[in-house]
Structures are given as structure tokens and as C-alpha cells.
N, C-alpha and C positions, 0 to 999 in steps of 0.2 A: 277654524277649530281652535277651540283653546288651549290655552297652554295648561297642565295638567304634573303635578311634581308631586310625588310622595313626601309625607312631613318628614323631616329630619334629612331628605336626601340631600347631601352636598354635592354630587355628582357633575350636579349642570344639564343630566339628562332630563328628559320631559316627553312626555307620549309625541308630543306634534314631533319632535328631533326624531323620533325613531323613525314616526311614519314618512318624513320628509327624505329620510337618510335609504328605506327603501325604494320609495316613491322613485328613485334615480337609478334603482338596480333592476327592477321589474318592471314587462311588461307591463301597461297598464290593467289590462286584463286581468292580468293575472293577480294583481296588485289588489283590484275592488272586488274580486273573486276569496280569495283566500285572507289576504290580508285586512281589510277593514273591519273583519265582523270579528277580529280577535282581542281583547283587551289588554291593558298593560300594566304591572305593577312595577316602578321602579323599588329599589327595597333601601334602607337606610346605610347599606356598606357598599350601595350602587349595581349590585346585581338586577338582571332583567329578566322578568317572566314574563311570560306571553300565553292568556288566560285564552283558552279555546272553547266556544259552547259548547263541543264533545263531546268523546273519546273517539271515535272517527274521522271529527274535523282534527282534531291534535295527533292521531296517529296518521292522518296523509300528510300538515304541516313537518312534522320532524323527516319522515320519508325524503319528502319534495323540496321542501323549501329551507330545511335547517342552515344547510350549507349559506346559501343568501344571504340569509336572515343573519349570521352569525360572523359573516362576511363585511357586513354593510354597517351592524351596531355591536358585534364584541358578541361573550358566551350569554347565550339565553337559554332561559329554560322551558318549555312546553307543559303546559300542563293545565288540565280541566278546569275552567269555571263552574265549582260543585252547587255555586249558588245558581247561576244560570242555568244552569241543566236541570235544578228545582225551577226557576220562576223564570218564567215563558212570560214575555212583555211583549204588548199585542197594539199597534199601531193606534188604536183607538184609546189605550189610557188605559184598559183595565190591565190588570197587573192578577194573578194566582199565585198563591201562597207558599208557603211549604208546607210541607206533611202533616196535617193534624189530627190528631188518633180519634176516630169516634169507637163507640162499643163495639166490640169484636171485629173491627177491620180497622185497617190505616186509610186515611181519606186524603187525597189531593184536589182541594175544594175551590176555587175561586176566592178568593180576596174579595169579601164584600166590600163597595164603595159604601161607605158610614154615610153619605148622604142619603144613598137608597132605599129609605126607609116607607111606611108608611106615612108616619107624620109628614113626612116630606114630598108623599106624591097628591100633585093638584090634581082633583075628581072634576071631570064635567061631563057631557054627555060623551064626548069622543071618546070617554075611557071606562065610564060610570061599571058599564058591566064586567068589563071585566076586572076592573078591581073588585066588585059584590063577589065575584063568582070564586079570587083569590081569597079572599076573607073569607068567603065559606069555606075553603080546601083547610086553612088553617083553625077553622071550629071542628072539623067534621073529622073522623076517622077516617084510615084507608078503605075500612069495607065500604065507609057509607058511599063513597065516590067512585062511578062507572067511566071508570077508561081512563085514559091518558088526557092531558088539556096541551094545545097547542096556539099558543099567542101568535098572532101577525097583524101585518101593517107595517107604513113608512117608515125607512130609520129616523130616531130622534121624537118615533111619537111613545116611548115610554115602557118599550117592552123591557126591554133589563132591568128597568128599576122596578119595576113589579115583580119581573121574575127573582131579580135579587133580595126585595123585601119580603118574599114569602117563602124564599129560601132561608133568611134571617129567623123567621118566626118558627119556622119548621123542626130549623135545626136544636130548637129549644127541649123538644123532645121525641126526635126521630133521627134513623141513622141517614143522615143527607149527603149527598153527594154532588155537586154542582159545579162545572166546569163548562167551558168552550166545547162546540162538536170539535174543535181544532185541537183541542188540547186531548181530547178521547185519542184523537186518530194519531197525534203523536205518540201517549202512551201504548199505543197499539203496537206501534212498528217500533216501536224500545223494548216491548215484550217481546215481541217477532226475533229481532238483533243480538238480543241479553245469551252472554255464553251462559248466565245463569239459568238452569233447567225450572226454577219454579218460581222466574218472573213472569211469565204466561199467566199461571194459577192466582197468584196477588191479583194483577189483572184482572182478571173473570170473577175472584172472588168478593173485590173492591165495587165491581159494576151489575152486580148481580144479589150480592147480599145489604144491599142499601134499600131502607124506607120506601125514600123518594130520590130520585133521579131528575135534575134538573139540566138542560143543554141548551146552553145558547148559542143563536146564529147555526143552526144545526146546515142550513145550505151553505160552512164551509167547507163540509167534504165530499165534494162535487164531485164527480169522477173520479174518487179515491175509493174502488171498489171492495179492498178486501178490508179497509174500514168500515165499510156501509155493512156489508156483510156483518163484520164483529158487533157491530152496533145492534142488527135488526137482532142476533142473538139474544145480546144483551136485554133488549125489552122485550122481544116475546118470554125468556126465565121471567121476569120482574111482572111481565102481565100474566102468568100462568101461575104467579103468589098472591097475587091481585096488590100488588103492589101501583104506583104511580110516575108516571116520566111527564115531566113539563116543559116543554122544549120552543122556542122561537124562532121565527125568520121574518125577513122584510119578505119575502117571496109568498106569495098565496097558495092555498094548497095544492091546485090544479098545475104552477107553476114549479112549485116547491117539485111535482111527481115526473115533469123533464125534465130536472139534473138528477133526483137521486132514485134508487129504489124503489118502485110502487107499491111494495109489501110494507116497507118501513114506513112509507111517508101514510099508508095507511093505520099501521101500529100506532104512530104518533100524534093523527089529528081526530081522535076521540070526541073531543069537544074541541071544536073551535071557537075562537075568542078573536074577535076583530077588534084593534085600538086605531080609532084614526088619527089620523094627522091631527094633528094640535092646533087651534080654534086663536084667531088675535086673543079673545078673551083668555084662554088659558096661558097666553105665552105671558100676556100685561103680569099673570098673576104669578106665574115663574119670574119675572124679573124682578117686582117684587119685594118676592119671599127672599131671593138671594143677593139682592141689595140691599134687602135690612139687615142679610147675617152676614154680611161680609163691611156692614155699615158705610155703605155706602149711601148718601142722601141724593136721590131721583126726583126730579119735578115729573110733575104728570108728559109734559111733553115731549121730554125726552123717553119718559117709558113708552109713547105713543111712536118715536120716533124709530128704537128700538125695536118694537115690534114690527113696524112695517117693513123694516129694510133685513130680517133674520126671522126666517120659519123653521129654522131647527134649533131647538132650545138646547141640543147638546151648544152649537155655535154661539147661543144667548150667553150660558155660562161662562165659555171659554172669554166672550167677549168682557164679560163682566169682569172677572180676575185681568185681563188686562188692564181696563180703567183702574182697577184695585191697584194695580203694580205702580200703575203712571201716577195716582194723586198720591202714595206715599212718598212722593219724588218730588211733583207740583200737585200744593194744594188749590190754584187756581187754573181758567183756563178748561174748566170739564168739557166746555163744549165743544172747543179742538180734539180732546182726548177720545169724547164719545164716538166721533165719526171717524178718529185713528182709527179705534178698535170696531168699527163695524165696516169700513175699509177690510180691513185685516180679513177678516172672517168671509166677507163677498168675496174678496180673492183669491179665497182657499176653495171655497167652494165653488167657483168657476175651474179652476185649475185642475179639479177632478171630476167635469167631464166627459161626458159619453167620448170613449176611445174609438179612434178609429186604424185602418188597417197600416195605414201610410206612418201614423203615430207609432203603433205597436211594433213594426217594424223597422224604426228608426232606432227607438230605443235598445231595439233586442239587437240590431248591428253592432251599434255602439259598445255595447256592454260586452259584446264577441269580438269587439275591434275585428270584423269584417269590413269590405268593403262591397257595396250595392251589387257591382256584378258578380260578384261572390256567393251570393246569394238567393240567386236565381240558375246558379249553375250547375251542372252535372257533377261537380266535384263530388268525391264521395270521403275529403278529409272530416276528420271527426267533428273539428270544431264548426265549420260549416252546416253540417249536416242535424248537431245538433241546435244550432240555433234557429233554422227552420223549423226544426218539429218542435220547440219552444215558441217561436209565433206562430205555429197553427194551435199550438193548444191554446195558447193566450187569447187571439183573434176567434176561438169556437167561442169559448167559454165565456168571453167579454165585449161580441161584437153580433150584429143579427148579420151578419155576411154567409152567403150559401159556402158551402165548402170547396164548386167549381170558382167562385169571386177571392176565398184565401188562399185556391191551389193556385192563380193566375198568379200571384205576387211572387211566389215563390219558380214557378215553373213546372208546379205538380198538377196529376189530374186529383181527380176527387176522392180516386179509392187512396191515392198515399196520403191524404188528406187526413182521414180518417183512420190511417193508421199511424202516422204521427199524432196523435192526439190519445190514442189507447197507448203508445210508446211511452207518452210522458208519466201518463196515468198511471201508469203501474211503474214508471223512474222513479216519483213522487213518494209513493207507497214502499219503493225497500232501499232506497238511497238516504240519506240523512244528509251527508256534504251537499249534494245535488237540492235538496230542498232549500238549504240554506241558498245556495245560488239564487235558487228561485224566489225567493223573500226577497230579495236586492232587488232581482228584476220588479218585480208586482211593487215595491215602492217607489222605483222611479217612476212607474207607471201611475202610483197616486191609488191605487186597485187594493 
């Protein structure tokens, strides 16, 4: 961790000293639970605040842990990260904005990536149609368009940035609304929680009186039922104005309709639009396009070399910006650098995947500082109990294991199997601290 000092502090304090200085007072459990995901601002006359994503997570912090906390580094003060609880930062890089007012409603939009453009998305057959069929959504009025459009295919073959470029073009002169299914289902259960009586109504009225309705990754709310619910709402109002929802997943429709809703996932794949996987040709012509804007000078062979060893062009990119970083440092030596950073990227992408039961369960110990026979045992203490029905939902939802082969790890049969897994489901759905937990878990896991 780096060291981290607010300007003008003379203190001597620094984020890594605080967390070091708890690190030694708490469990560790309890420590990567509550404490890590809090932020810190030292202040210039040495006072310490401790930024909580919030007002649930800050109001169990002060409860639980103040005394600690204030034990270990001196008086601190608790209090909401107002930005963060605007902007939801999402494993993959995209980032959501804050509040931007469109005509008669307030919109919580997605942060378009400025690369996601048209000019910028390469056409070839694996994508031909459906980009023709987004250019025509953007010539053609609502009436003239029947139904919903629903993009699928591979990660990394292209769907965001089509859905993002013609969320761009749309919102030129429609009321657009375009976020994560993930960030839906959060604003759901903020509505759900708000002692405010007519944060519900913003809600329904935010997702129901817009144009178009754009949702990406729409298979992230998987077994978050009374989401899916608010959701299929939401688009059968919008289809009953004849309005539009354009919504994406890696998942295929047939697949998309055994995690969520069969009503919704009908609502939503109106027209479907297949992008495949990304062709050497198209990747040659991604590297590129982004090594001449980032000016970077490529021989043919190494764009050749590059394409064979990375078939996800998100991975291309990221690769690319690395070389970027390394020759503003050393302007010689590229071809050491080129195979650093495509090292780099094959090892991320081994490292996430396909999990397995042994894997998922290691980690969920850990993270519950359990110990293995603890595990499998009758115990009915809390913390036990709930880290099993944390790796049954994880092992359903991310392993093809029968529910008697997840109940055997644990010590359950199949019917508790299955109801630790609706347990979590509906945890997920009206807990907020408990979600946050669960983001910890799902990224050690790389998930």
C-alpha cells in the first residue's frame, strides 16, 4: 500500500499508519470486513475522518468499532463518502457519473468511456449487423422501432461500446437513461431503505419516464429477485409507451432465461443482435488504431505477435497503455516490454479461471477466519453458518456442481442447499453492509 498524506498535513500521519495501527487491534476478519473498504482523510490541523460508502456502513462503524478505532489512532470522525455513494466503481474500469439532469427527470447515467464511440468501433463481419441495426435505432424514431434490442456474445467482443456509442448519439435528443443492471438494482434497494417517503417515486419515475433505457451486463442481477421484479415493471411501463430498453449480456438468451426471470428476459430480447468474438483481423486493426493514438510505433510483427498471444481486445488495450507507461521511462528495448506486458495480461487472465468448489471454499474460510472443520460442522454459531450459505451461493451461481456435490463440502443435504442460496438472495437484496462484504469476497475470488 502506499503511503497516502493529505497536503499541508504535518502530523506524520498517513492512511497505511492508521490501517497498520488497527491491523494490530482487530481481528483480522473483522479488520478486511469493515475496515478496508473505509477511506481516510487526514485534515491539515491533523484531524481524522474515516469516509464510509454509506450511511449503514458509518452508522454500524460508530456503533461497533468507534471505540477501537479511536483507541488505536486518537478521535476520528465517521462520516459518508457523498461522492462514493454517487459513483459506484465497478471492477472492470467503468466508472457512473453523478446526477445529470435530463428534461423533466434527474438521470443517474453511466459515464460514457469517450473512446466508445462510433468513429472508434472497428466493423467487420462479427459485428457488421449489429452495429447497421444501432445506426438505424439512431436514424429512426421510437415508433418506427418494434421492441426492445438485446446485444450478446463473448466479453470483450464489443458490446458496451456499441451500447455506449449509441447511448452517446441518443442522448443528443432523447431522454436517455443508461446505467449497469447493477447499479438499477442498487438504486432499488436505496429506494427500498430511504427513510425518505418519495425516494421510491424518483425511482419509478427516473426508470419509467425516459426515452430509452439502456442496461448493461443485465445477468448481474442474478438471483436478486425483488430487483428483477422492479426491473420487468420498469420495461413492461416503457414497452406499454412504446418506448425502447437496450440491454446486454455475455449470456445467450436461452442461458440469460436460467438465472433471471422468464417474463423479463422475454421483455428484453425483442430483437436479438449476436456480436462474435473478435476475428485476428479485427484485433490487428484494434492495435492499430490505439497505437497510433497513444503514438505508439508497432512493426507488423509485433502487431502479429500481439494478436496471437491476447483475444480480448479489452486485455489488447490494457496491454497497450502498459507498453505506453514503460517507453515514457525506456525509449528502447520495446521488445522486452512488449512480452512484459502481454505476460501481464495472460496472467490475469489465467488467474480468473473457471472456480472451483475446493477454491471457493478456501477463500470463503479465510475471509471468515474459520477453520475447515468448522465448517462442515453442526455448529449453529452465526459466523459459521453464515459463511456456508455464502459458499453455497457462490459455488451455485459460479460452479456447474449438483447441489448434493456443494451440500457434501459443507455437510448439508440438498434441500438446505438450496435454501442457503434463496437466504443469501434475498441478504443481498435488503442488507447494504452485507453486500459490501460480499464484493470483498467475489474479488478475491477474481468473479
Amino acid at each position: 500500500m502506499s503511503e497516502k498524506k493529505t497536503h499541508g498535513n504535518s502530523s506524520g500521519v498517513t492512511e497505511k499508519s492508521i490501517l497498520e495501527a488497527l491491523g494490530t487491534q482487530m481481528p483480522e476478519s473483522e479488520f478486511n470486513l469493515w475496515i478496508k473498504p473505509l477511506g481516510w482523510e487526514i485534515k491539515n490541523n491533523g484531524s481524522i475522518v474515516a469516509l464510509a460508502p454509506d450511511c449503514f456502513f458509518a452508522s454500524y462503524i460508530r456503533d461497533k468499532f468507534l471505540d477501537k478505532i479511536q483507541e488505536a489512532v486518537g478521535d476520528v470522525e465517521i462520516v459518508v463518502n457523498e461522492r462514493q455513494e454517487r459513483v459506484d466503481r465497478k471492477d472492470s474500469g467503468r466508472a457512473l457519473a453523478t446526477p445529470q439532469s435530463l428534461p423533466g427527470m434527474e438521470s443517474y447515467v453511466l459515464r460514457l468511456n469517450p473512446e466508445n464511440t462510433f468513429d472508434n468501433f472497428v466493423v467487420d463481419r462479427s459485428n457488421k449487423l449489429a452495429y447497421a441495426i444501432c445506426q438505424r435505432i439512431i436514424e429512426k424514431t421510437n415508433s418506427e422501432i418494434s421492441g426492445n434490442v438485446f446485444l450478446t456474445g463473448p466479453k470483450g467482443c464489443g458490446k458496451t461500446h456499441l451500447l455506449q456509442a449509441t447511448a452517446r448519439m441518443m442522448a443528443k435528443s432523447n431522454q436517455v437513461v443508461c446505467v449497469t443492471a447493477d447499479q438499477f438494482g442498487k438504486e432499488f434497494v436505496s429506494a427500498i431503505l430511504a427513510k425518505s417517503g418519495n425516494k421510491m417515486d424518483v425511482f419509478n419515475k427516473k426508470y419509467t419516464s425516459c426515452d430509452i433505457l439502456f442496461l448493461d451486463d443485465i445477468q448481474e442481477i442474478a438471483g436478486r429477485k425483488k430487483t428483477i421484479i422492479a426491473l420487468c415493471s420498469a420495461v413492461t411501463v416503457l414497452q406499454d409507451k412504446g418506448m425502447i430498453v437496450i440491454s446486454t449480456s455475455y449470456l445467450s438468451r436461452p442461458k440469460l432465461a436460467q438465472v433471471l426471470d422468464k417474463k423479463l428476459v422475454r421483455l428484453l430480447t425483442g430483437l436479438i443482435l449476436t456480436v462474435k468474438a473478435s476475428t485476428e483481423k479485427i484485433r490487428a486493426r484494434i492495435i492499430q488504431h490505439q497505437a497510433e493514438k497513444m503514438g505508439i510505433i508497432l512493426e507488423d510483427h509485433w502487431v502479429e505477435y500481439l494478436v496471437r498471444s491476447l483475444d480480448d481486445p479489452s486485455k489488447i488495450k490494457t496491454a497497450l497503455r502498459g507498453l505506453k507507461a514503460r517507453l515514457s521511462v525506456f525509449s528502447s528495448l520495446i521488445s522486452e516490454m512488449i512480452r512484459e506486458v502481454v505476460e501481464e495480461q495472460v496472467n490475469s487472465l489465467h488467474s480468473s479461471s473457471s472456480l472451483t468448489l475446493e477454491g471457493i471454499a478456501k477463500v470463503v474460510r479465510h475471509f471468515y477466519n474459520i477453520k475447515e472443520e468448522d465448517f462442515s460442522d453442526k455448529s449453529r454459531k452465526a459466523t459459521p453458518v453464515l459463511a456456508r450459505k455464502v459458499f453455497a451461493f457462490l459455488a451455485r451461481k459460479h460452479t456447474t456442481a449438483t447441489l448434493e456435490e456443494i451440500g457434501a463440502v459443507v455437510g448439508r443435504d440438498h434441500s438446505s442447499i438450496g435454501k442457503y442460496v434463496e437466504y443469501i438472495e434475498n441478504f443481498l437484496e435488503t442488507d447494504s453492509s452485507f453486500r459490501r462484504q460480499f464484493e470483498l469476497i467475489k474479488n478475491k475470488l477474481k468473479i
